[in-house]
C-alpha positions in Angstrom: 172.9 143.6 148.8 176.1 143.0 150.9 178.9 144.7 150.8 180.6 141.3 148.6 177.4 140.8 146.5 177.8 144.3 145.1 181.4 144.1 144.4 181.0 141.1 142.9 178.2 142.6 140.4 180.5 145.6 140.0 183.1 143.3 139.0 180.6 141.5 136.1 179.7 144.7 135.2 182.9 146.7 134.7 184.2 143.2 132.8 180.8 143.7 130.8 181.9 146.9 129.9 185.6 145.7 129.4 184.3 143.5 126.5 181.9 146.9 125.1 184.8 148.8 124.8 186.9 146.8 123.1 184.8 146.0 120.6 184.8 149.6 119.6 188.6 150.5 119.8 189.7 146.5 118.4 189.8 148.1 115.1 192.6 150.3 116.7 194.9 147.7 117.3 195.0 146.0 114.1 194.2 148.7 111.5 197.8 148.6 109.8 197.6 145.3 109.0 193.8 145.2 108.1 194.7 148.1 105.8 197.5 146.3 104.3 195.7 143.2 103.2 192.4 144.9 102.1 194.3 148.3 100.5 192.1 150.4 102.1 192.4 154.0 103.4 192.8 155.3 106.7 189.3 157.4 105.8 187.8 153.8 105.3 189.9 152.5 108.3 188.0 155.4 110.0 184.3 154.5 108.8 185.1 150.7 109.7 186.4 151.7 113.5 183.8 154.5 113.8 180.7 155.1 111.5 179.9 151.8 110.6 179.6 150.5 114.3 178.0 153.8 115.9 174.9 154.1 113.8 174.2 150.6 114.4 175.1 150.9 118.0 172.9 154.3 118.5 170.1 152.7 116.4 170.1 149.4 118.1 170.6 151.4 121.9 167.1 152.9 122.8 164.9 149.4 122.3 167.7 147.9 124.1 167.3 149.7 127.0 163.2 150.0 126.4 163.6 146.1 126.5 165.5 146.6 129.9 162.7 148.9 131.7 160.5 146.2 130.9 162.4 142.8 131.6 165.3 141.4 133.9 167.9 143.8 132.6 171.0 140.9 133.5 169.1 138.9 131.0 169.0 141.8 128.3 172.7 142.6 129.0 173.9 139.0 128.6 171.6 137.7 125.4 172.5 140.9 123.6 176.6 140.6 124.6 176.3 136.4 123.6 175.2 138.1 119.9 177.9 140.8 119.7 180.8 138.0 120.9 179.8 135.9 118.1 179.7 138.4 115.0 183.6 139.2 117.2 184.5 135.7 116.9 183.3 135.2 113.5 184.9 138.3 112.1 188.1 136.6 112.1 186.9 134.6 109.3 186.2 137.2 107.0 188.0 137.3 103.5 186.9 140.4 102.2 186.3 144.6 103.7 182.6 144.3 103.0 182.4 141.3 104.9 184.6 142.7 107.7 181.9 145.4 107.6 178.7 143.5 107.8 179.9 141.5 111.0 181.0 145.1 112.7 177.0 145.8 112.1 176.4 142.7 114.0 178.8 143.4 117.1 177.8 147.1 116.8 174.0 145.7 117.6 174.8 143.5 120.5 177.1 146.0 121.9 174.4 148.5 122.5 173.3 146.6 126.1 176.7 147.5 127.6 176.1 150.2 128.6 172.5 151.6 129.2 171.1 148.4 131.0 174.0 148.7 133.5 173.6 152.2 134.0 170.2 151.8 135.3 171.6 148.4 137.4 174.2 150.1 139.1 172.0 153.2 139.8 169.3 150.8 141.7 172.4 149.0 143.5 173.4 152.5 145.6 172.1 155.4 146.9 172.1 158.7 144.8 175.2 160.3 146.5 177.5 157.3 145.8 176.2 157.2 141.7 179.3 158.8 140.5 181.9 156.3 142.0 179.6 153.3 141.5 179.6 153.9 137.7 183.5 154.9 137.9 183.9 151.5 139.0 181.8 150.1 136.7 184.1 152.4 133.6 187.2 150.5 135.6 186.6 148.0 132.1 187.9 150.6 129.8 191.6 150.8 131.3 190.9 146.8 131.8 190.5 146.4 128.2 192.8 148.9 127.7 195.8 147.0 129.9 195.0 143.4 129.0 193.2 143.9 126.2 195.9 146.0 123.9 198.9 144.2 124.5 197.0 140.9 124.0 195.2 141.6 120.7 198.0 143.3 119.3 200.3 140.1 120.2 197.9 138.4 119.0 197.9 140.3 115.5 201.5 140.0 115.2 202.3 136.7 115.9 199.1 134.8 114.5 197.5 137.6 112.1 194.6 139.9 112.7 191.6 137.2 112.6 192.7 135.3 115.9 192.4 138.5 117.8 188.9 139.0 116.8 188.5 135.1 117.3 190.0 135.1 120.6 188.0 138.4 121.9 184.8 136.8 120.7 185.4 133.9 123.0 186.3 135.7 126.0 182.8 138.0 125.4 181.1 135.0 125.2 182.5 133.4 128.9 181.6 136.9 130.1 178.1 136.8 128.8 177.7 133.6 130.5 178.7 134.9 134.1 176.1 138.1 133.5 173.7 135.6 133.1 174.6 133.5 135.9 176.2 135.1 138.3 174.4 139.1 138.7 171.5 139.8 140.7 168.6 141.4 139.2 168.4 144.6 141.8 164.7 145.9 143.0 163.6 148.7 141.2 164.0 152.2 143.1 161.3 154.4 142.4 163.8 157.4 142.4 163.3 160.7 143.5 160.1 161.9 145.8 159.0 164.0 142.8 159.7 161.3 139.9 157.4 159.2 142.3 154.4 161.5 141.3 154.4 160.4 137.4 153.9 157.5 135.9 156.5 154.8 136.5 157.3 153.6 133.1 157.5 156.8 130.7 157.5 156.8 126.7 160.9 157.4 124.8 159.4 160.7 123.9 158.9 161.8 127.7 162.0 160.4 128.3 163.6 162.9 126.0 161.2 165.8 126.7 162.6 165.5 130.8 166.7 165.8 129.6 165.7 168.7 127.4 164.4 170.9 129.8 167.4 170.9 131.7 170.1 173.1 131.0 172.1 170.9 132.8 171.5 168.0 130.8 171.5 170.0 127.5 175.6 171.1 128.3 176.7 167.9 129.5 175.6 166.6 126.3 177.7 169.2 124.2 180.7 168.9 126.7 180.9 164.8 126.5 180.0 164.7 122.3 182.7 167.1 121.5 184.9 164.7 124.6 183.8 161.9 122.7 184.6 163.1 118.8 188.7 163.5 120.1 188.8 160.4 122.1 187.5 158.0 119.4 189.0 160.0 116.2 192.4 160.0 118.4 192.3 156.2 120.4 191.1 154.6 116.3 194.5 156.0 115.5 196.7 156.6 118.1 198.3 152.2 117.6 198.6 153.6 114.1 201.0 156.9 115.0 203.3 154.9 117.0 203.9 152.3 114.5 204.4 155.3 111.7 205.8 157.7 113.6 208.1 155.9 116.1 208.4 152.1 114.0 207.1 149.6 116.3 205.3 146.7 115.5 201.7 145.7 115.7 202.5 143.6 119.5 204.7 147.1 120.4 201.8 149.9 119.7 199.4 147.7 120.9 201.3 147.9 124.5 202.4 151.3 124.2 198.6 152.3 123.3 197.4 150.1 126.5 199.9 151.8 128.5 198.8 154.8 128.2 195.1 154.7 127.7 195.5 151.8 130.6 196.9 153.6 132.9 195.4 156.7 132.3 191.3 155.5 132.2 192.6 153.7 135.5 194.1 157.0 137.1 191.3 159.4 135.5 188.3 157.0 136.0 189.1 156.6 139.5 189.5 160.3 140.4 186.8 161.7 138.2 184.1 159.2 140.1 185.3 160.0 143.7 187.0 163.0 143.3 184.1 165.0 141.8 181.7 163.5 144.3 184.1 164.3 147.4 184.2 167.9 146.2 180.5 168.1 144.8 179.5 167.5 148.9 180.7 171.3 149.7 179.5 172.5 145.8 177.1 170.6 143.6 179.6 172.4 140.5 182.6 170.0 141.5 180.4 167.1 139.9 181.5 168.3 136.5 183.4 171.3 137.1 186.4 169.1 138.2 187.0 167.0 135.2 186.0 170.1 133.1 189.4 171.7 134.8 191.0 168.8 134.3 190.4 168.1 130.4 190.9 171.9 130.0 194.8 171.1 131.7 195.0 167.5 129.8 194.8 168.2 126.2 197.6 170.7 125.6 199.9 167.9 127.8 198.5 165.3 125.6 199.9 167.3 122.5 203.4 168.3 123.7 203.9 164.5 124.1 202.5 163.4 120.7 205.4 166.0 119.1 208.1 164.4 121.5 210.7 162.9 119.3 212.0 160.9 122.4 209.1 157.9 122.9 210.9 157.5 126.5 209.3 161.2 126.9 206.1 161.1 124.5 204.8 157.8 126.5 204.9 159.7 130.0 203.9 163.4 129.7 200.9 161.4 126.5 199.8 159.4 129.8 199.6 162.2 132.0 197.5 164.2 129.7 195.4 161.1 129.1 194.4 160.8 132.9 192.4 163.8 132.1 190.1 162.5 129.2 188.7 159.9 132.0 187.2 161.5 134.6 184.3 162.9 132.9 181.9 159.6 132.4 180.8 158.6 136.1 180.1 162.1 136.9 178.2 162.4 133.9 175.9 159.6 134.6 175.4 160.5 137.8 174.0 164.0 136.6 172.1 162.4 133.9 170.5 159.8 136.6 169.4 162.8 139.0 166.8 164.0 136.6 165.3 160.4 135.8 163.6 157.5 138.0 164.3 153.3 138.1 162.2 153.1 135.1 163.6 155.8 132.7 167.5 155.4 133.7 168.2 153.2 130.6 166.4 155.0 128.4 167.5 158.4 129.2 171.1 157.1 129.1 170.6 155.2 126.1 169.3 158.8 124.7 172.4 160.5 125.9 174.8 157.9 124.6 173.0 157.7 120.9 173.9 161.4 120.6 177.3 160.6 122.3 178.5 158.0 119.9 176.6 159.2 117.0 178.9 162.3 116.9 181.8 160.8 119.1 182.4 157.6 117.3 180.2 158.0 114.1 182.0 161.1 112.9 185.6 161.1 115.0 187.3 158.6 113.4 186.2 158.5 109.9 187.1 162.5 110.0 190.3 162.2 111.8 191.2 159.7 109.3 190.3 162.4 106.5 192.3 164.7 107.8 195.0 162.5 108.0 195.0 161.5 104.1 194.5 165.0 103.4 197.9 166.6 105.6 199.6 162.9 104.0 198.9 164.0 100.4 199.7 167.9 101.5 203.3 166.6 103.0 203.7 164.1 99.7 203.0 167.1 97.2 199.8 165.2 96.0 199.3 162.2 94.7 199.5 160.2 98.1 196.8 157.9 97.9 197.6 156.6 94.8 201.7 156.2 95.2 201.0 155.0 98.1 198.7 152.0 98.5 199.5 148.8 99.7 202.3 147.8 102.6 205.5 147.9 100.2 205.1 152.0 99.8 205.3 152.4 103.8 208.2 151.1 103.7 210.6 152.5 107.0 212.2 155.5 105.6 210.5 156.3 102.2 208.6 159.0 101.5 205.1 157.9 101.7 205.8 156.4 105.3 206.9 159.9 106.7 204.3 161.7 104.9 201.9 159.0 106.2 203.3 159.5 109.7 203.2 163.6 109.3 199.7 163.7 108.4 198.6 161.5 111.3 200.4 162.8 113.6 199.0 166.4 112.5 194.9 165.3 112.6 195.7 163.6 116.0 196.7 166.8 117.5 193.8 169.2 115.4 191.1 166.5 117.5 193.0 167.4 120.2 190.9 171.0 120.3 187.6 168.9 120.9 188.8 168.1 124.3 188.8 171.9 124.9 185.7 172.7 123.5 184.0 169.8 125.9 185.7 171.0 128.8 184.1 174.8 127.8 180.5 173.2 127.5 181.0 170.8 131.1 182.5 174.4 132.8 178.8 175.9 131.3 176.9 172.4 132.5 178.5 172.9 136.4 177.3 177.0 136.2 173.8 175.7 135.3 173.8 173.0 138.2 173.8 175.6 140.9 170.8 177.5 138.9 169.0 174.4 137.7 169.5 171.2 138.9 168.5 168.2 137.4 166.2 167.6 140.2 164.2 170.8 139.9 163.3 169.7 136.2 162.1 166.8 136.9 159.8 168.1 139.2 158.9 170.7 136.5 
C-alpha cells in the first residue's frame, strides 16, 4: 500500500470506530431526558448504557471475527456496521424502555465488527514495530465521536428530542458502512511471526485462547485494561449526567462540556500512548505499557480534584487533563496482544480480549456506578429517594432530590475513579512480565 492508500483506510477505519463508540456512550448523552419520559432509574439507565449492549456485543464478537479469518474482513466490518446503524436509526422510534432495549440488543450485535476485524486489518497494513501507532490512529474515532459526536447528539436532544439523535447517528453509520464497503482495500494476509509460521494458519477459538493464557503478559494486560475499562464506562455513561445535576446545564451544554473533555483528552492521550510508548519501548520493551500505566497512575487523582471543583471554568481543565491519561493505554495494548498471534488469529484473539474487556468494563461499570449512585442519593436524601423522587418535576433546580441526586453521582463517579488505579497496578505488573516473557516467546512455546 502507499503511503495515501493507507491513510485513507486509516481514515475509514478510525471513522468506523467513531460510529462503534458512539453507539456505546449515545446513551450518555441523552440519559436525563430518556429517564424523564420513561421514569426509570439511573441503575436501569446503567443496565440500558452498559449491560444490555455488552453481553450482546461480547456474545456476538468471537463469530464476528471467526467470520473475519475466513472472509474479506471490509465486507464483515461493513454488513455487520449497515445492521447496527439501522437498529440506531430505528431506536428513535421507540415508544416504550423495553423497546428502547430490544433495539440496543440489535446495535450491540452489529457493533461487535468494529473493532476486532479492524484490529487484524490494520495489523496486516504495517510492520510489527509501527502496531501501536497504527491502531492509535485507528482509536483517533473515539475523541472524533467524542468532539463531533457529543455536541451534535446532545443539540440534537435538546432542540428536537432524544429520538432524532439516534435517527440522525443511524444515518451517518449507515453512509460510513457504505464507504467500508467501497472504498478499503482488503490487505494480504501476513503470516506473522517466523515461529507462528510453524503452526497451522487458521487456529480454533480454543487455541486461540490457550496461546493468550500462557502469557503472563497477556494475562496482566487483561486485568489492567478490564479494571481501565469498568471506570471509563461506569464514569463516561454518567459523567453528561453530573454536569447537568451538579453544575445545571442543559442536555446541548453537557453534551459539549462531555465532548470537550473526553474529546480532547482521547485526542491528546490516544496520540501519545500509540507513539509515545512505542518511541520509548525502542530502548525498553516495558515502555509499551509501562508509560500509560505511569500515566493512568498520575491521571485519576487529577481527574477527581476536578470533578469536586465548584468552579466548572476549573473542573473542565484540570477533568481534561486527568482524562488525557485514561487514553493511552488501547494502541499499546493491541499491539502487545498482536505479538503473540499470527494474520489468522489477530481477530479472534482480540475479539477474546475485548469480550472480557467489555463484559466487565461496560457490562458491569455502568449499571454499578449507577447503583452506587441511587444508593449515596437515598443516603444524602435520608431514604426514601427513589420513590419522592421519580419523574422530572422532583429534580427540579434547587430542591432536595436534585442535590441529593447530584451528591450521590458525583460520589460513585469519583469511588470508579479507584479502578483506574487498580489497572495501572496490573499494566505496571504486564510491562515487568514483558522483559521476562514476552509475548513472542509464548507463542513459540
Amino acid at each position: 500500500m502507499t503511503r495515501s492508500q493507507l491513510a485513507l483506510s486509516l481514515a475509514v477505519l478510525a471513522a468506523v470506530n467513531a460510529f462503534g463508540f458512539m453507539d456505546r456512550v449515545m446513551i450518555a448523552l441523552v440519559a436525563e431526558k430518556i429517564k424523564a419520559e420513561f421514569l426509570v432509574s439511573d441503575f436501569q439507565v446503567g443496565l440500558l448504557g452498559g449491560t444490555a449492549f455488552a453481553l450482546v456485543n461480547a456474545l456476538a464478537s468471537v463469530p464476528i471475527a471467526r467470520l473475519a479469518e475466513r472472509w474479506k474482513r471490509t465486507y464483515v466490518t461493513a454488513g455487520f456496521l449497515l445492521l447496527a446503524s439501522a437498529f440506531t436509526a430505528l431506536a428513535g422510534a421507540t415508544v416504550s424502555f423495553v423497546q428502547l432495549v430490544a433495539c440496543r440488543l440489535g446495535m450491540a450485535a452489529g457493533n461487535a465488527a468494529t473493532e476486532a476485524p479492524p484490529h487484524s486489518i490494520i495489523s496486516d497494513m504495517v510492520p510489527p514495530e509501527r502496531r501501536a501507532s497504527a491502531i492509535s490512529v485507528f482509536m483517533l474515532g473515539v475523541p472524533i465521536a467524542s468532539l463531533l459526536g457529543s455536541f451534535g447528539g446532545g443539540a440534537i436532544a435538546e432542540s428536537f428530542g432524544w429520538r432524532y439523535t439516534f435517527a440522525v447517528f443511524g444515518v451517518a453509520g449507515g453512509v460510513i458502512a457504505l464507504l467500508c464497503l467501497f472504498v478499503l482495500r482488503e490487505p494480504a494476509r501476513r503470516a506473522g511471526m517466523a515461529s507462528a509460521d510453524a503452526r497451522p494458519a487458521r487456529l480454533s477459538t480454543g487455541a486461540v485462547l490457550r496461546i493468550l493464557a500462557k502469557s503472563p503478559t497477556v494475562r496482566f494486560l487483561l486485568l489492567g485494561i478490564s479494571c481501565i475499562s469498568l471506570g471509563s464506562f461506569g464514569v463516561n455513561t454518567f459523567l453528561p449526567a453530573f454536569f447537568a445535576r451538579e453544575h445545571g446545564l442543559d442536555a446541548g451544554q453537557a453534551g459539549l462540556t462531555f465532548g470537550i473533555i473526553t474529546g480532547v483528552a482521547s485526542l491528546i492521550g490516544t496520540l501519545a500512548g500509540g507513539y509515545g510508548s512505542e518511541y520509548l519501548a525502542r530502548r525498553d520493551p516495558r515502555w509499551l505499557v509501562g508509560a500509560p500505566a505511569l500515566g493512568t497512575l498520575v491521571g485519576a487523582p487529577v481527574f477527581v480534584l476536578g470533578l469536586y471543583s465548584p468552579d466548572l471554568a476549573i473542573a473542565i481543565p484540570v477533568m481534561l487533563l486527568g482524562s488525557c491519561a485514561f487514553y493511552t493505554v488501547m494502541g499499546p495494548a493491541i499491539a502487545t496482544l498482536h505479538g503473540s498471534l499470527n494474520s489468522y488469529t489477530r481477530a479472534t484473539g482480540s475479539a477474546l480480549f475485548l469480550l472480557a474487556m467489555h463484559l466487565i468494563g461496560q457490562g458491569l461499570g455502568p449499571p454499578l456506578i449507577g447503583i452506587v449512585s441511587d444508593f449515596a442519593a437515598n443516603t444524602f436524601y435520608g431514604g426514601g429517594f427513589l420513590d419522592s423522587c421519580a419523574g422530572a418535576a422532583a429534580q427540579a433546580s434547587g430542591s432536595a432530590c436534585a442535590r441529593a441526586s447530584a451528591l450521590g453521582l458525583r460520589f460513585a463517579i469519583a469511588l470508579f475513579c479507584g479502578f483506574f488505579l487498580l489497572g495501572s497496578l496490573f499494566l505496571f505488573a504486564c510491562a515487568r512480565s514483558t522483559q521476562r516473557s514476552p509475548p513472542e516467546a509464548v507463542a513459540a512455546a
